[in-house]
C-alpha positions, -999 to 999 in steps of 0.1 A, spaced: -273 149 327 -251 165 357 -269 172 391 -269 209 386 -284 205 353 -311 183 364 -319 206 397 -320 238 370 -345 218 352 -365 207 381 -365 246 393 -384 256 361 -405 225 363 -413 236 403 -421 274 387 -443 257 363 -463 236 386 -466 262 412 -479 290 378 -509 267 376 -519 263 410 -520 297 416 -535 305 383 -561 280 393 -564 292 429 -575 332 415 -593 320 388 -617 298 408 -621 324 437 -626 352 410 -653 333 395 -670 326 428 -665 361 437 -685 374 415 -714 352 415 -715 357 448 -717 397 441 -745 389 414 -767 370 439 -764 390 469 -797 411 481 -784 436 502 -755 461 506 -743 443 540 -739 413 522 -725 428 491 -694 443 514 -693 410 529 -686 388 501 -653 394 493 -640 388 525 -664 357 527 -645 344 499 -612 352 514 -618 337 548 -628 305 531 -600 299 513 -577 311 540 -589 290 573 -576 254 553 -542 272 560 -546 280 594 -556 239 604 -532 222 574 -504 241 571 -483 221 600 -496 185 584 -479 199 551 -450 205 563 -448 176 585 -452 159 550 -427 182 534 -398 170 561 -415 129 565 -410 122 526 -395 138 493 -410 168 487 -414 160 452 -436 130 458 -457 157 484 -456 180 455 -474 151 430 -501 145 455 -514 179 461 -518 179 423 -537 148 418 -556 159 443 -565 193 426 -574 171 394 -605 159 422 -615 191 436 -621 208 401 -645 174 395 -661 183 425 -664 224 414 -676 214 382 -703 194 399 -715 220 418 -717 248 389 -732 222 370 -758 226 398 -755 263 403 -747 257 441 -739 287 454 -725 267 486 -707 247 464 -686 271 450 -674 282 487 -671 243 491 -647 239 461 -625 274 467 -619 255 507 -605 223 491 -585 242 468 -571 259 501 -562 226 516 -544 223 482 -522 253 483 -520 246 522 -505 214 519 -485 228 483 -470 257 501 -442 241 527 -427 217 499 -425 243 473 -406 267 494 -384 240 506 -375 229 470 -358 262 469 -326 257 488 -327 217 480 -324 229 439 -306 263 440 -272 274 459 -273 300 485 -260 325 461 -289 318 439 -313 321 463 -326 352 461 -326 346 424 -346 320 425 -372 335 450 -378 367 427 -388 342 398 -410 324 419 -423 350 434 -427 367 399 -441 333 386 -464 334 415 -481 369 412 -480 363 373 -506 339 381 -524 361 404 -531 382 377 -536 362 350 -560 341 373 -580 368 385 -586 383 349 -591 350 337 -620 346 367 -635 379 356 -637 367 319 -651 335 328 -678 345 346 -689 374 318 -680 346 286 -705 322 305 -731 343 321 -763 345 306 -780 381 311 -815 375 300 -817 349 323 -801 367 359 -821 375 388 -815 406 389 -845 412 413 -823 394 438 -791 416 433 -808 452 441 -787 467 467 -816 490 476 -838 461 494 -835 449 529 -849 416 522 -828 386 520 -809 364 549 -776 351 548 -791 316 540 -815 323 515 -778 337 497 -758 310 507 -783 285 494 -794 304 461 -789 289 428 -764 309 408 -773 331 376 -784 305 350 -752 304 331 -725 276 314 -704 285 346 -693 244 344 -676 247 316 -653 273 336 -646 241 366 -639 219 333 -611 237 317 -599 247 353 -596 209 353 -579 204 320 -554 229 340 -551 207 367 -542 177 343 -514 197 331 -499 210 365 -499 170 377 -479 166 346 -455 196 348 -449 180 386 -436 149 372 -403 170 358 -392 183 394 -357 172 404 -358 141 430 -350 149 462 -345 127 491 -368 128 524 -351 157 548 -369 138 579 -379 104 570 -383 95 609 -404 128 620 -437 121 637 -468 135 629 -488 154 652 -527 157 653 -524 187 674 -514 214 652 -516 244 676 -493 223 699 -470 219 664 -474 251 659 -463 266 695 -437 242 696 -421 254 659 -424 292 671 -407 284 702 -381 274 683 -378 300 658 -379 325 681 -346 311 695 -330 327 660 -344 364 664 -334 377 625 -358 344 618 -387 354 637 -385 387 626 -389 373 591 -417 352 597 -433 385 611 -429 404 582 -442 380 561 -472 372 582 -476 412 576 -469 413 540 -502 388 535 -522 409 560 -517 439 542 -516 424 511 -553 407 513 -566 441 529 -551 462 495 -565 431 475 -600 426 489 -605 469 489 -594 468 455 -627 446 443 -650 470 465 -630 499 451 -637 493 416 -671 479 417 -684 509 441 -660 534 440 -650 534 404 -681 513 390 -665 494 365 -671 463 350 -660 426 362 -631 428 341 -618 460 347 -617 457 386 -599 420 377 -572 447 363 -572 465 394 -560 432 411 -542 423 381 -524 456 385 -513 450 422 -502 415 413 -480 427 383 -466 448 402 -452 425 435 -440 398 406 -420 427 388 -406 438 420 -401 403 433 -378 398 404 -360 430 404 -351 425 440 -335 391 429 -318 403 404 -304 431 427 -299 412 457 -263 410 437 -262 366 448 -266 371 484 -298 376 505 -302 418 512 -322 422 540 -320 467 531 -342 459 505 -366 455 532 -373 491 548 -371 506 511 -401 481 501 -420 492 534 -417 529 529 -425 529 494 -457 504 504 -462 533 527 -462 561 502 -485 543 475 -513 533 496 -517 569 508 -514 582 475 -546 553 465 -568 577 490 -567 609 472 -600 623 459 -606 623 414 -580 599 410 -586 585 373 -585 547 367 -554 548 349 -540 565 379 -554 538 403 -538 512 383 -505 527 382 -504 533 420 -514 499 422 -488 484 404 -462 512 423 -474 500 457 -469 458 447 -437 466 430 -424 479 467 -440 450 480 -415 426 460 -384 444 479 -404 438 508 -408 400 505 -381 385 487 -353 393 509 -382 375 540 -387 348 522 -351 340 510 -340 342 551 -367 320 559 -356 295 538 -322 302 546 -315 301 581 -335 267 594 -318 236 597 -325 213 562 -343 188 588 -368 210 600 -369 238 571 -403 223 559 -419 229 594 -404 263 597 -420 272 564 -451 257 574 -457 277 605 -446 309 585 -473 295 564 -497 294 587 -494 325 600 -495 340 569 -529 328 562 -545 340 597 -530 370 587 -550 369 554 -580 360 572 -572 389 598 -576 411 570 -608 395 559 -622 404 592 -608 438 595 -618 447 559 -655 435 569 -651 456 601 -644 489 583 -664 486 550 -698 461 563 -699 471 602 -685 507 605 -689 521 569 -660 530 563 -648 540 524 -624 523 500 -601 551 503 -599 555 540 -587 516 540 -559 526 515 -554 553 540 -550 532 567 -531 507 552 -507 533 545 -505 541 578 -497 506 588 -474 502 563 -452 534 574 -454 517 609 -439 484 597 -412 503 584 -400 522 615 -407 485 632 -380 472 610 -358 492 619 -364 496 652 -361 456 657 -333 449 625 -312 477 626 -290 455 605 -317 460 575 -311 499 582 -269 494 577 -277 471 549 -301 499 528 -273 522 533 -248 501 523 -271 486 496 -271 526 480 -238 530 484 -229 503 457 -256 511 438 -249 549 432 -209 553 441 -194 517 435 -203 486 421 -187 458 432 -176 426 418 -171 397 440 -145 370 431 -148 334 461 -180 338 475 -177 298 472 -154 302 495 -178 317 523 -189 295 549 -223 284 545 -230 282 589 -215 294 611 -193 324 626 -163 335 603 -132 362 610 -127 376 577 -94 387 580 -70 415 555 -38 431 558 -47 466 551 -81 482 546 -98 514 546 -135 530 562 -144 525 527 -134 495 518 -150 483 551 -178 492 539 -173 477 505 -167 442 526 -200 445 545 -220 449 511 -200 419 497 -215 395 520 -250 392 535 -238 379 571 -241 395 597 -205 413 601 -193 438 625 -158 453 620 -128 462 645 -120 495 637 -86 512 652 -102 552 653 -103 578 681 -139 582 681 -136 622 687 -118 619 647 -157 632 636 -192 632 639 -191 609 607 -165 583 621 -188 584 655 -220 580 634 -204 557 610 -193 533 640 -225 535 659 -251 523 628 -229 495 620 -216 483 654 -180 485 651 -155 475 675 -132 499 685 -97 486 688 -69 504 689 -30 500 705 -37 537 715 -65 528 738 -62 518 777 -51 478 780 -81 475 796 -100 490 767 -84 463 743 -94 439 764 -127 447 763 -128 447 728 -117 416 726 -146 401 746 -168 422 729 -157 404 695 -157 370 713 -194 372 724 -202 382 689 -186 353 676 -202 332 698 -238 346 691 -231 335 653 -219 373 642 -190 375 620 -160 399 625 -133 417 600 -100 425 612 -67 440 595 -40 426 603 -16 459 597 15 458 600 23 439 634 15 402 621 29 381 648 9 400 673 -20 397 653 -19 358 652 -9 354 694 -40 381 698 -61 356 681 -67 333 712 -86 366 729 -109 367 701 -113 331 697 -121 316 731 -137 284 724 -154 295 696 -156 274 661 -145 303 635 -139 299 599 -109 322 588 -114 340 557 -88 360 540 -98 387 518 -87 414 498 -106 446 487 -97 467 452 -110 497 445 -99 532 426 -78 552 448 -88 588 431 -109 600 414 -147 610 414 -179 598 397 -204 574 400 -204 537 395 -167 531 405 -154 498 396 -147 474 430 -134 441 435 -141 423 468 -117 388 473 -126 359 493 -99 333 495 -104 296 508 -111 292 546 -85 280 567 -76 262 601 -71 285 627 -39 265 641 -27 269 602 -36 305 600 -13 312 634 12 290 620 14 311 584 12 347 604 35 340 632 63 326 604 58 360 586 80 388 585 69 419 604 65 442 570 43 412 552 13 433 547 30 460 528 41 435 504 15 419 496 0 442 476 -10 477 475 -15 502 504 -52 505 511 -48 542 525 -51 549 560 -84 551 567 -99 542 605 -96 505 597 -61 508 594 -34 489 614 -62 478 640 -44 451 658 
């Protein structure tokens, strides 16, 4: 079998194993959720249960995240993946114990270790990614995770809510105790009760049969070798922990992902958690139809999660980003409005986690991305950690506004609405990039599509000077939306040409450059494209018509800088109207910059207007 076959195998074997832990994971807090809600004895603890539940499983993040991915870098991540799930196969003994028992305690015992599961899980299962996929397959292979993952969710949470009605027994259920009308009742008479005298083991023993198969389905991922076999292990994981964030804030379009994502599970848990309240008190429904409800929200972020994969286009599209936000934005208000029917909630629901999938994948594919292979499982465990207080957060603030302040289910979806809107104008605000890249993202997604021939020839680190010998505004644009680097263009345009030209060059940064402009103008450009270079930015040049004094004008861009030269070419329709114009975006193989000099400066002065076709001219034209 060829390596690429065996990592496509070990992908789907990774997106197996990871289906049953999270299937595992929402079952088991399901099931505690509600006999939790079945035992409480007043309506301060009946709010407080679901965020009870969520705190305990989330705090096992919060202190293990850092030792799992200290693991995840120390040894194979396989061989980390193998021991987390032998190590579920013993936590569902120990829940089925405690059912067995009707140990209310024991329950909230059993949904921690299965935290410290998933905690220790999380960092090598992320980090698989880019060890078993390419980078143009990223993306891809994030949506079907992701859509794996929140397939789970939902089948988990149902499964939880069928569970616990299959193996309750009614005659036999305190009901006395479950009166939200008394005052009676402390928090350790409820946390010591003895659950409603059902066959709830036989749930913990076929979660365990579960767990048997997802230490199996582990077995199949692809071997990997150790990323950090020489890393130490710290005790201290809040010193870990500062000392990982240090670092990734030293790469700002990193930190800014491990925001958002710390955001997408704080908002995520809130909508969650509000659902359960919102269809047990709000809607009063049954166990299994507020399961929907979550099932609904879960279905939705998977289905979005792969739709955003499949139209990241092979590259990681960071404008996928504000479009998830704002329509995150729009569907949680929407959840607040008075007489909406349950049909209507689940739709909404499943709107608002579809937008979440545009929000997450492109976040989780640049965390992945962007940190160096010998410290990509610690990066993914602090954005793991952080994503779990944010979960927690939102246990807290959900108890805040329902338990302590009284608030309603739909003023929380009104709120989170609110919050959501605001992490929309934050992106923006701090990536205008992800701004450009919606744009651009629209633009060949309504007026061209774009085929793109070489993108192995794309350097996978680094700064690059994509280089052509004639292009057009539009086929600038077409160039940006080929590649998912950061890419800023040197544009030869008086900048009084239009209010378009001037808005056009201000979103995406463009460099003006023109022979027209003051020498000292030119040279300023020329620093300006230098620094760029050196803070990892890539530029894209034409070369027009003057090659030789292209190639000598090189050493101004350069400076000291390590660049990749890529030549490309860009083919479009020159006439013509309609939508869904065909494109074709060239990348050739990267090459030396002493060879590239050496190439231009032997060519003849008219080279560019025989190599091909005359791209128009546009204000990318003849810029050097």
């Amino acid at each position: 079998m060829t390596g690429r076959a065996a990592a496509h195998r070990g992908f789907w074997a990774l997106i197996v194993t990871q289906f049953q832990g999270a299937f595992s994971d929402n079952a088991l807090k399901a099931l505690v959720t509600f006999l939790g809600l079945n035992l409480v004895a007043t309506k301060a603890q009946h709010a407080s249960v679901v965020p009870l539940v969520g705190i305990i499983f989330s705090l096992p993040f919060i202190f293990f995240s850092m030792a799992g991915g200290c693991l995840a870098d120390r040894f194979s991540k396989r061989t980390v993946s193998i021991g987390v799930k032998a190590f579920e196969i013993g936590i569902m003994l120990f829940a089925f114990v405690g059912l067995w028992h009707q140990q209310f305690i024991l329950a909230l015992v059993a949904v921690a270790l299965m935290g410290v599961h998933s905690a220790f899980f999380g960092p090598s299962k992320y980090g698989l990614l880019p060890e078993l996929l390419p980078e143009n397959r990223l993306s891809w292979g994030n949506g079907i995770l992701e859509l794996g993952t929140f397939l789970a969710i939902i089948l988990g949470g149902v499964a939880g809510g069928l569970l616990y009605e299959a193996f309750k027994a009614p005659e036999t259920i305190p009901w006395e105790l479950c009166s939200l009308r008394t005052s009676e009742g402390s928090w350790k008479d409820f946390l010591l009760s003895s659950g409603p005298q059902g066959r709830h083991s036989l749930s913990a023993l076929i979660l365990l049969v579960l767990a048997a198969g997802g230490l199996v389905a582990s077995l199949g991922i692809t071997r990997v070798p150790a990323a950090n076999p020489t890393k130490p292990f710290r005790i201290n994981f809040l010193g870990d922990l500062w000392v990982q964030v240090r670092r990734i804030r030293g790469d700002r379009v990193l930190w800014i992902a491990v925001l958002g994502n710390t955001y997408f599970f704080y908002v995520g848990a809130l909508i969650l958690q509000n659902a359960i309240l919102f269809g047990t008190d709000t809607l009063r429904v049954g166990e299994f139809e507020t399961s929907c409800l979550q099932a609904a929200l879960a279905l939705g972020i998977g289905l979005g999660s792969f739709a955003a994969g499949f139209l990241s286009g092979g590259k990681i599209e960071s404008g996928l980003v504000p479009f998830g936000a704002l329509g995150m934005a729009v569907f949680s208000v929407l959840l607040g409005l008075p007489s909406l029917t349950y049909r209507g909630v689940l739709g909404l629901l499943a709107l608002l986690g579809f937008s979440g999938g545009f929000f997450i994948v492109p976040i989780c594919a640049i965390m992945q991305h962007r940190p160096d292979r010998r410290e990509r499982g610690s990066v993914l465990a602090s954005a793991n950690l952080l994503s779990f207080v944010g979960i927690a957060a939102a246990s807290g603030i959900f108890w805040l506004l329902t338990a302590a302040a009284g608030g309603t289910t739909r003023q929380v979806f009104v709120m989170s609405g609110a919050m959501n809107l605001a992490a929309a104008a934050g992106v923006l605000l701090f990536l205008p990039d992800a701004f450009l890249r919606l744009i651009l993202w629209t633009f060949t997604h309504s007026v061209y599509r774009i085929r793109v021939e070489g993108r192995e020839n794309l350097p996978q680190r680094g700064s690059a000077l994509f280089v052509a010998d004639r292009i057009s505004w539009v086929d600038g644009l077409l160039l940006m939306a080929a590649t998912d680097r950061s890419l800023r263009l040197m544009v030869n345009s008086n900048l009084e040409e239009g209010r378009f030209l001037k808005l056009l060059i201000l979103i995406a940064r463009a460099i003006p450059a023109s022979a027209r402009l003051h020498p000292g103008g030119l040279i300023r450009a020329f620093r300006e494209a230098r620094r760029a270079l050196r803070d990892g930015e890539s530029i894209a040049l034409s070369l027009g018509a003057s090659s030789r004094t292209a190639a000598r004008g090189f050493g101004r861009i350069f400076g000291d800088a390590d660049v990749s030269i890529v030549p490309v070419r860009v083919e479009r329709p020159r006439r013509g109207f309609g939508f869904l114009k065909a494109a074709r975006v060239r990348f050739g193989p990267p090459q030396s910059r002493p060879a590239f000099r050496a190439e231009r400066s032997r060519a003849p002065a008219n080279d560019a207007s025989e190599s091909g076709p005359r791209n128009g001219a546009g204000p990318f034209s003849n810029t050097l």
